[in-house]
C-alpha positions in Angstrom: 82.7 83.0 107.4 83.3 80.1 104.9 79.5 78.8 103.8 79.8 75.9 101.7 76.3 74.6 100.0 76.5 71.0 98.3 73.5 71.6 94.9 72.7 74.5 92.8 68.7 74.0 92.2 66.4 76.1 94.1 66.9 75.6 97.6 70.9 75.9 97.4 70.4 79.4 95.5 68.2 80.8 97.8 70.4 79.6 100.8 73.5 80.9 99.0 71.8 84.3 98.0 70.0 85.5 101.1 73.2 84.6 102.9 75.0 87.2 100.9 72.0 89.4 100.9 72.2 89.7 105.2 75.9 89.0 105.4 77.7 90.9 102.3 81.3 89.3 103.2 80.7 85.5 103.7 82.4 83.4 101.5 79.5 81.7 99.5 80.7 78.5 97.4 77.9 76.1 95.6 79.3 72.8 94.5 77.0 72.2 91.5 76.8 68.2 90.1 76.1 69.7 86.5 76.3 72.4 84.3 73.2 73.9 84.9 72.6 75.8 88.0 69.5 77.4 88.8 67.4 76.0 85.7 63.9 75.5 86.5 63.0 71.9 86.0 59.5 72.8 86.0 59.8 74.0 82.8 61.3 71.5 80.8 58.0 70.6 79.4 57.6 73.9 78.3 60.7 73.8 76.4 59.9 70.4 74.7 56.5 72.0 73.5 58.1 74.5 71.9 56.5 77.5 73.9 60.3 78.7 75.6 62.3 78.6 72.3 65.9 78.5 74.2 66.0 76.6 76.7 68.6 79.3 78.7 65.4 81.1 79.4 64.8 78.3 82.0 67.1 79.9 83.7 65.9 81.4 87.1 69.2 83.8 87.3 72.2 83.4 84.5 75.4 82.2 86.0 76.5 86.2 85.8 73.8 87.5 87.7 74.7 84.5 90.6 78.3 85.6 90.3 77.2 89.4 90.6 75.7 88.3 93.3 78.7 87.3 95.2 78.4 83.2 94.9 81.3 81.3 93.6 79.9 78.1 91.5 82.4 75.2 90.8 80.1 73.4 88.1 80.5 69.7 87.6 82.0 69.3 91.4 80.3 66.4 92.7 80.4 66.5 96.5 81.1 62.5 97.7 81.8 62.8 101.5 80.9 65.0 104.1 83.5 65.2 107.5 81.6 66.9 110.2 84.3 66.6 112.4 87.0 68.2 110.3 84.4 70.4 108.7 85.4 69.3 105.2 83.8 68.2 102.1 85.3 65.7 99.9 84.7 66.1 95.9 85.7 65.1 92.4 86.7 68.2 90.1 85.4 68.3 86.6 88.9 66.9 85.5 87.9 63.3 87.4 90.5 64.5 90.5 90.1 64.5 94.1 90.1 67.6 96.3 88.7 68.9 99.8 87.0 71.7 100.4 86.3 73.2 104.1 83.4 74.8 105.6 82.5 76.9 108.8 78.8 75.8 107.8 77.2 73.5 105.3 74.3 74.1 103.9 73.0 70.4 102.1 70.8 70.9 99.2 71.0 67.5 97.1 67.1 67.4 96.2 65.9 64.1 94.7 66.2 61.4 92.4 63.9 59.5 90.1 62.4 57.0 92.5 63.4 53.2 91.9 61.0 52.0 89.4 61.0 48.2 90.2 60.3 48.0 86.2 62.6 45.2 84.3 65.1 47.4 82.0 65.1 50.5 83.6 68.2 49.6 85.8 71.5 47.4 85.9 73.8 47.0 83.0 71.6 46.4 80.3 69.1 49.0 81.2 67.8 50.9 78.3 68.0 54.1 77.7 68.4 57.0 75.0 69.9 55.3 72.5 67.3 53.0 72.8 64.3 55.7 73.0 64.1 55.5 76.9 64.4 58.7 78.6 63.9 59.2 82.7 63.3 63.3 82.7 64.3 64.9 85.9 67.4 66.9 84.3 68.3 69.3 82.1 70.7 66.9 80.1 67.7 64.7 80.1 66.3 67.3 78.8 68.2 67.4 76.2 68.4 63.8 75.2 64.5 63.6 74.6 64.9 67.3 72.3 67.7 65.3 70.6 65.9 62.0 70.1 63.0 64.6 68.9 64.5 66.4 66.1 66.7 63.5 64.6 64.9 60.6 65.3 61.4 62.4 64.4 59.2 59.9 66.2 55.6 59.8 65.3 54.4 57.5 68.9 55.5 58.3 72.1 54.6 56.5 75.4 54.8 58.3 78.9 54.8 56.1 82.3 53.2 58.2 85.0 50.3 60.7 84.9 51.7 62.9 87.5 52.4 67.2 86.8 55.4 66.4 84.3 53.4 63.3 82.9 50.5 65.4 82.5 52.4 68.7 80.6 54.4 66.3 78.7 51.4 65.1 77.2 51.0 68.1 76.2 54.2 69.2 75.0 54.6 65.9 72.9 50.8 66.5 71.4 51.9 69.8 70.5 55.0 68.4 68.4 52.5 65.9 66.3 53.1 62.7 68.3 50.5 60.1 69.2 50.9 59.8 72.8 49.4 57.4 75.5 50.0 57.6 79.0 50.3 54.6 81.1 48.8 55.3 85.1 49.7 52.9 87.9 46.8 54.2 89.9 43.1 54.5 89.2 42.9 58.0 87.6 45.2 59.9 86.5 47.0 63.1 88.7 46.6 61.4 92.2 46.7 64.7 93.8 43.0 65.1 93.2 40.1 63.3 94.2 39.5 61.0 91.7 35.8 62.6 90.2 37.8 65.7 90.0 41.2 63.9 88.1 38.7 62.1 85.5 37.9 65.9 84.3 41.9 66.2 83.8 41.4 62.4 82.1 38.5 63.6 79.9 40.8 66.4 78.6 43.2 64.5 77.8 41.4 62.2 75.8 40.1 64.9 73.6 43.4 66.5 72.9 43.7 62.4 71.4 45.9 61.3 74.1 45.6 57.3 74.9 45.0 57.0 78.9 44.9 53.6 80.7 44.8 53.8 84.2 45.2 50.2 87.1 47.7 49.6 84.9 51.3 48.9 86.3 54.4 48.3 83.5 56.3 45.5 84.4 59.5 46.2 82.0 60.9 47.4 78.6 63.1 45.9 76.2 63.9 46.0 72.6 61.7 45.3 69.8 62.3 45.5 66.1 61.7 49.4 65.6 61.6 50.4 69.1 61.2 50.1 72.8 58.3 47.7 73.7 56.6 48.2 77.1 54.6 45.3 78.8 51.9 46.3 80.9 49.6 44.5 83.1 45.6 46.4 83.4 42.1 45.9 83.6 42.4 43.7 79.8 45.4 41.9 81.1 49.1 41.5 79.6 49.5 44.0 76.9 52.9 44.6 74.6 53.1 48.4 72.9 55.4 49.2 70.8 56.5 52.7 70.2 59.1 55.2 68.9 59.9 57.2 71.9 59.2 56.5 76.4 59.3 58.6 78.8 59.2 57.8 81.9 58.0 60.2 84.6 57.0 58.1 87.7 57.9 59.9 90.9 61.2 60.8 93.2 62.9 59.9 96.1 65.4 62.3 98.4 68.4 62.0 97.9 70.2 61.5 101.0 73.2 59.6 101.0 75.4 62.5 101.6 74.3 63.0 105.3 72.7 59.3 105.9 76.7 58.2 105.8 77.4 60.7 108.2 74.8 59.9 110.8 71.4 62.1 110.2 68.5 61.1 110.9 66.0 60.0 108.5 62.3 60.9 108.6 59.3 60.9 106.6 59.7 59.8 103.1 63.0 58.8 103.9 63.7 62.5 104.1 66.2 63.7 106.2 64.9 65.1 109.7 65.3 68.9 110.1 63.8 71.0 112.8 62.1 74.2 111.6 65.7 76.3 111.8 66.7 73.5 108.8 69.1 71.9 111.0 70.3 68.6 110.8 71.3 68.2 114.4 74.9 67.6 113.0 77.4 70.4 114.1 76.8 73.1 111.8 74.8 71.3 109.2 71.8 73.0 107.3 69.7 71.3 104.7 66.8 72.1 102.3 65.1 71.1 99.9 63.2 68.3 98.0 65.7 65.8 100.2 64.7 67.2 103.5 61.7 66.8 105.7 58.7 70.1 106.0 56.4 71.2 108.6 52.8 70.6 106.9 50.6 72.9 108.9 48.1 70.9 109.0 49.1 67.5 109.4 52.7 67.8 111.0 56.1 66.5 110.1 55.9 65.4 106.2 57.7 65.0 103.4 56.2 67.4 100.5 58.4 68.0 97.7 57.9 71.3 95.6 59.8 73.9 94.0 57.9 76.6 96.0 59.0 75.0 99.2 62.5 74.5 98.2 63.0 78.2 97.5 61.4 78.5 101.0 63.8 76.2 102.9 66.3 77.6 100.9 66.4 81.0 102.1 65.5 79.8 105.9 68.6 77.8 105.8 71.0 80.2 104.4 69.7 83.2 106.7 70.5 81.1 110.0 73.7 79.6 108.6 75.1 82.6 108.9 73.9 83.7 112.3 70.2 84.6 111.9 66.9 82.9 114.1 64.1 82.4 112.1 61.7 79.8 111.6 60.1 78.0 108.7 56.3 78.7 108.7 55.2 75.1 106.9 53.5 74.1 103.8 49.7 73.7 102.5 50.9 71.5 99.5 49.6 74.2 97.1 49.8 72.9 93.5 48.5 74.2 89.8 48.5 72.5 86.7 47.7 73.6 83.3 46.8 70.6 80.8 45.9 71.4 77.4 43.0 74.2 78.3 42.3 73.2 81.9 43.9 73.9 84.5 43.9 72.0 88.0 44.9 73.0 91.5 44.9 72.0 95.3 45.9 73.2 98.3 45.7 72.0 101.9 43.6 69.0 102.6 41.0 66.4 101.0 38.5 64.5 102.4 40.7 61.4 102.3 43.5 62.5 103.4 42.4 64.4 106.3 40.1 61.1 107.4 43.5 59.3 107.3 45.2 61.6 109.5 42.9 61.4 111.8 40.6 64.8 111.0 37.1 64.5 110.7 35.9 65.8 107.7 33.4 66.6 105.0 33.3 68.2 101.6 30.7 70.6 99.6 31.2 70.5 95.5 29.8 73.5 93.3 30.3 74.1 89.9 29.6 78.6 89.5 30.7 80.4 87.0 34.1 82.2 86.7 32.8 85.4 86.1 29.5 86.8 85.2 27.4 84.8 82.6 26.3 87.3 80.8 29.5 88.6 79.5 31.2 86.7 76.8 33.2 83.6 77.9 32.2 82.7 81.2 33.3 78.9 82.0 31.7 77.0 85.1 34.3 75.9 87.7 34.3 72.6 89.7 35.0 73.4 93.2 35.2 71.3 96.6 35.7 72.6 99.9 36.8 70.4 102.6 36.7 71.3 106.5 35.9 70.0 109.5 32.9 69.6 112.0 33.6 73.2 113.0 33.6 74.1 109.7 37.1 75.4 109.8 38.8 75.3 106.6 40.9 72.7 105.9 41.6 71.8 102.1 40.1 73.2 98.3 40.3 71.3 94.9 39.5 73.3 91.4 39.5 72.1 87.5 38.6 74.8 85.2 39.5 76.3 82.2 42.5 77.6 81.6 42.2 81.5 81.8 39.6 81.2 84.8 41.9 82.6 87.6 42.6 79.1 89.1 45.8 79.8 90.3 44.2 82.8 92.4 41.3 81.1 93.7 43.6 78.3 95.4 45.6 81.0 96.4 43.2 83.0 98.3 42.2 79.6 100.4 46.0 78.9 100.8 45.8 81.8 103.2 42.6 81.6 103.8 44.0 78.2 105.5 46.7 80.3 107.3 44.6 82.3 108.4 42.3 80.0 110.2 38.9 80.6 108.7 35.7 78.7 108.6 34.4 78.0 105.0 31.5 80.4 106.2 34.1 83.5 107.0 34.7 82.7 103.1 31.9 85.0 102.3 33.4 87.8 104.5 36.3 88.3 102.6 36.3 91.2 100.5 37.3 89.8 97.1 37.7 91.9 93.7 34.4 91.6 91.3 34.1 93.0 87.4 31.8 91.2 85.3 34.9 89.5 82.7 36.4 88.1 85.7 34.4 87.6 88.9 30.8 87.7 90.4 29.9 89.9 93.2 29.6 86.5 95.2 33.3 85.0 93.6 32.8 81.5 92.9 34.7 80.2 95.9 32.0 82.0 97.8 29.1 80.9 96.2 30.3 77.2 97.1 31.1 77.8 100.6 27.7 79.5 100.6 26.1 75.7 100.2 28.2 74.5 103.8 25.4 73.6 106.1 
């Protein structure tokens, strides 16, 4: 068998390598728009801060270890039209020719794009960009841009549009290199994946690592000024120009599609392309996955969610029935963690808001326990807010602690606590780990599910 998958991020690797894993002798071939396959893109703030050296390390799996592995990757093949009919898959070769490559099945794992930012001299022929100081950063050779623009232009002010998870640990990163940064926030606090008491904490922390915030503030556009880019903004104090050395803007995706749009699929959510829970496109032996596709949210339905875990997910759903298999994607909680200077922030399944807006009553309970036991040295209080429903069944959890408080694991365990179907009340049934440095008898997740009435 011939599988052919169009994108070599995480959903196209993990399609490409469980299909090799269950079927040894398919033909695996991954057309790859770039140079860099498998890089994680999740860690090119981490890279910019200085914390992973060389940026190869962002590599999930080196292009031997894929090839070991039985994929062939044509890098810098971009794929420009899909035949269904002819099962064939026109592309231009890193020389600038035409070819046409066939398939017995397609797996299509395009991801996204930087979303269309409706801001004046971001776009058209006189858009600005690197050699002007204006970077987008979804890439790896954007990536690269802002590292050169870094070490030869050795700005001193820096300006990021959008307080989102990159926003947020690019903050960081450029703090870390010595740059005055502010961050400019469309909405009314900053990471929008939190309810907004909970995102000022993230706000508050910024601010004392000296990072400028203004939030209901919407840039309008971007052009040259005498020593640098000058963004115009529009907030709370009106029409404001800034100056500054270096921008980066970070405000959000959208899937791209084009690929299979031209050849009939449907679109769903999010302008996502509609796949049913095998990844199938309902075109003849069509898989996709990934940031461009549509995901079950177990919870609220059909959705479009992007994330790196669920990518991966998709991925290896995708290539597993490609090549003959019958399994079914299990859906998403929108489980998310961020680390910002020393806090750290995570979610998973519902808030109050959003589960009101879908239709699910709903209430919330907020505690602030310690991590661990006070009376051993650095114990940190944790913010905490349940969400569930008249029942009491479990439907969502929001933390902000310090970094270093098990965040991460707490949101875990109500990720599958969510699976699993519990009540905030069975919370304090589960039998969870306890040593004074790192937990309570009670762990703090119970002690606030302990205050549900």
């Amino acid at each position: 068998m011939r599988l052919l998958i169009i994108g070599g991020s995480d959903a196209g690797i993990s399609a490409g390598l469980r299909a090799r894993q269950l079927h040894p002798d398919t033909e695996v071939s991954l057309l790859v728009a770039d140079g860099y396959p498998n890089y994680s893109i999740c860690g090119i703030p981490y890279h910019i801060a200085g914390d992973v050296p060389d940026w190869h390390d962002l590599a999930h799996r080196t292009q031997a270890d894929l090839e070991g592995a039985g994929l062939e990757l044509r890098l810098r093949t971009r794929a420009t039209r899909i035949d269904p009919a002819a099962h064939t898959v026109a592309v231009t070769t890193p020389n600038g020719n035409q070819d046409t490559i066939g398939y017995d099945r397609l797996i299509v794992a395009t991801g996204a794009r930087p979303a269309v930012t409706g801001i004046t001299g971001l776009a058209g022929p006189d858009a600005l960009g690197p050699a002007d100081g204006v970077h987008q950063l979804h890439t790896i050779s954007q990536m690269h841009a802002v590292q050169r623009a870094l070490t030869t232009r050795h700005p001193r002010r820096a300006l990021i549009i959008g307080a989102g998870y990159i926003g947020l640990e690019m903050a960081e990163a450029l703090t870390q290199r010595g740059l005055d940064v502010t961050m400019l926030q469309r909405g009314p606090e900053v990471l929008s994946t939190l309810d907004p008491d909970l995102a000022a904490l993230v706000h508050d922390e910024l601010a004392h690592h000296g990072v400028h915030v203004q939030t209901n503030t919407t840039v309008r556009s971007i052009r040259r000024g005498d020593h640098g880019p000058v963004v115009v903004s529009d907030g709370p104090a009106g029409v404001q120009e800034i100056e500054t050395e270096l921008v980066i803007t970070v405000v959000g995706i959208k899937p791209d599609t084009s690929l299979l749009t031209g050849v009939g699929a449907t679109v769903g959510q999010g302008g996502a392309i509609l796949v049913d829970d095998h990844m199938r496109t309902g075109l003849p032996d069509i898989f996709a996955a990934g940031d461009g596709v549509t995901t079950q949210h177990r919870l609220l339905g059909t959705t479009w969610l992007p994330l790196g875990t669920t990518a991966h997910k998709q991925g290896r759903i995708a290539g597993e029935n490609a090549v003959g298999g019958n399994v079914t994607f299990a859906g998403v909680l929108g489980t998310q963690v961020v680390k910002v200077f020393d806090l750290v922030a995570a979610r998973t399944g519902l808030r109050e808001a959003e589960a009101q807006r879908a239709g699910i009553p709903a209430r919330s309970v907020t505690e602030v326990p310690d991590d661990h036991k006070a009376y051993y040295p650095g114990s940190h209080p944790i913010t905490i807010r349940l969400t569930g429903d008249p029942t009491g069944r479990l439907l969502g959890g929001q933390f902000v602690g310090t970094y270093g408080s098990e965040i991460a694991k707490r949101s875990d365990v109500l990720a599958a606590a969510i699976f699993a179907g519990l009540t905030i009340p069975q919370l304090s049934d589960l039998d969870l780990s306890y040593t004074p440095p790192l937990a309570a008898p009670w762990d703090a997740i119970q002690a606030t599910a302990q205050h549900w009435q």
